[in-house]
C-alpha positions, 0 to 999 in steps of 0.5 A: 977823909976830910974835904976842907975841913968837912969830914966825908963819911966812907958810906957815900960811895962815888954817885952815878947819875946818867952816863956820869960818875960823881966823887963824894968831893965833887958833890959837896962842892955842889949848889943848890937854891935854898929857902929854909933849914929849921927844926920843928914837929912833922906836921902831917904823914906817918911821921906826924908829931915828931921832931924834924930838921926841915930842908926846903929848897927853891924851885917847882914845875908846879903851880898848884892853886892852893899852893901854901908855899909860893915863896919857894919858887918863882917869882920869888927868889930863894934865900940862899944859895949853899953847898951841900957840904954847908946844907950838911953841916946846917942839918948837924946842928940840930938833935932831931933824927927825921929830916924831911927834904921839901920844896918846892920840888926837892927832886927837881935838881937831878943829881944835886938833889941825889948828892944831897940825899947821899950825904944826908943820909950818911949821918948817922944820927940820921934814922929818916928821910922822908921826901915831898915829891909832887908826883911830877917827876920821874921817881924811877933813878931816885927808886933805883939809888934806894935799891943800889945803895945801901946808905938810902936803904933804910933810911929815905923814904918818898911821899909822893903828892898826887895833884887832884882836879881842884890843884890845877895841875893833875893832867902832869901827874905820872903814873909810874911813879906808883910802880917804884913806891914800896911799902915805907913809902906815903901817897898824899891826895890833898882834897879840896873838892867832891870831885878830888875825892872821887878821882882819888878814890879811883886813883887809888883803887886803879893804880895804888900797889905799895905804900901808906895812902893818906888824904889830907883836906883843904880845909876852906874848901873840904872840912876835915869833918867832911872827909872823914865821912867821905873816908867812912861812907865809902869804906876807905877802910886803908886810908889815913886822914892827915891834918897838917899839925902845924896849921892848928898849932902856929898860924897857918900862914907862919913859916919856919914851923 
């Protein structure tokens, strides 16, 4: 089946969200605000290394203080502003076969950003989908649709970014949301402080049920060195240090890699 020239793949069924149903037509048809699509290594994760199609969209409910992505919410203004169908269509350009949809806040627009789950992972070149939460939305529809819908089943993946004292914004993190994670999915605590460590290390052992757990260091305030022998001292035996690749090959500060 073809939407103005787009063909729309049978496996996206017609998408319920709320006490509305949505056709695979009226979701292409959607907008969201974009920053960037590019293709480069995964930086950081279980998916470390590999090659990835990045799709980054506008908008946060976070401010943290180490944020190393303010262009990707307000006061700034995104790129763009496309279609799902043009965001698939950017997306096929590319070879790599893990998207990673990032932010800002990726979740943050509801059904537009379900829709755009569905059909990115319609693709069929298309083996992950790995997307960077911030632990301050309600992942209970987005884990639903995972388990109703077998498009998402094997394929998204939810990497949740646990806020910590040192980013400001910990008091919104929701506490559920480790309920709805399953044993694919990733846990970040980004540690920038003694404190961030003690509290995650609670965190994790209070409420951490499914799911890779992976500490990643603000290096000017937390030396990688340091965590790796906070993770060994205190015998985080389950927990992966990740460094952010990307940071160590290109400037930190160099977007699009």
């Amino acid at each position: 089946m073809k939407s103005g020239g787009f063909t729309v793949n049978s496996a996206c069924p017609a998408l319920r969200w709320g006490n509305k149903t949505y056709t695979q037509n009226e979701m292409l048809e959607w907008e969201l605000p974009l920053v960037e699509i590019f293709e480069t290594i995964e930086g950081e994760g279980l998916k470390a290394g590999f090659p990835t199609i990045f799709v980054r969209l506008f908008h946060c409910n976070l401010r943290c203080k180490w944020c190393d992505t303010p262009y990707s919410y307000a006061p700034a203004k995104p790129e763009s502003v496309l279609s799902l169908k043009d965001i698939v269509t950017e997306v096929r350009k590319y070879r790599s076969r893990a998207v990673c949809l990032t932010g800002g806040e990726p979740l943050i627009h509801r059904e537009k950003s379900a829709g755009l789950i569905d059909h990115l992972a319609a693709l069929g070149n298309i083996e992950d989908i790995h997307i960077e939460t911030n632990g301050a939305i309600r992942l209970q529809p987005f884990a639903a649709l995972r388990r109703e819908r077998s498009v998402w089943r094997d394929k998204v993946r939810f990497v949740m970014d646990f806020k910590l004292p040192a980013s400001g914004e910990m008091e919104k993190m929701i506490l559920e949301n480790f309920s709805e994670l399953n044993e694919r999915d990733e846990i970040k605590f980004v540690i920038g402080s003694d404190e961030d460590f003690t509290v995650a290390a609670d965190i994790i052992r209070r409420y951490h049920q499914k799911g890779t757990v992976l500490m990643s260091p603000v290096w000017e305030t937390m030396p990688p060195r340091r965590l790796v022998e906070k993770v060994l001292q205190n015998g985080l035996s389950r927990v992966k240090v990740s460094l952010q690749l990307h940071k160590i090959i290109w400037d930190p500060n160099q977007r699009g890699v």
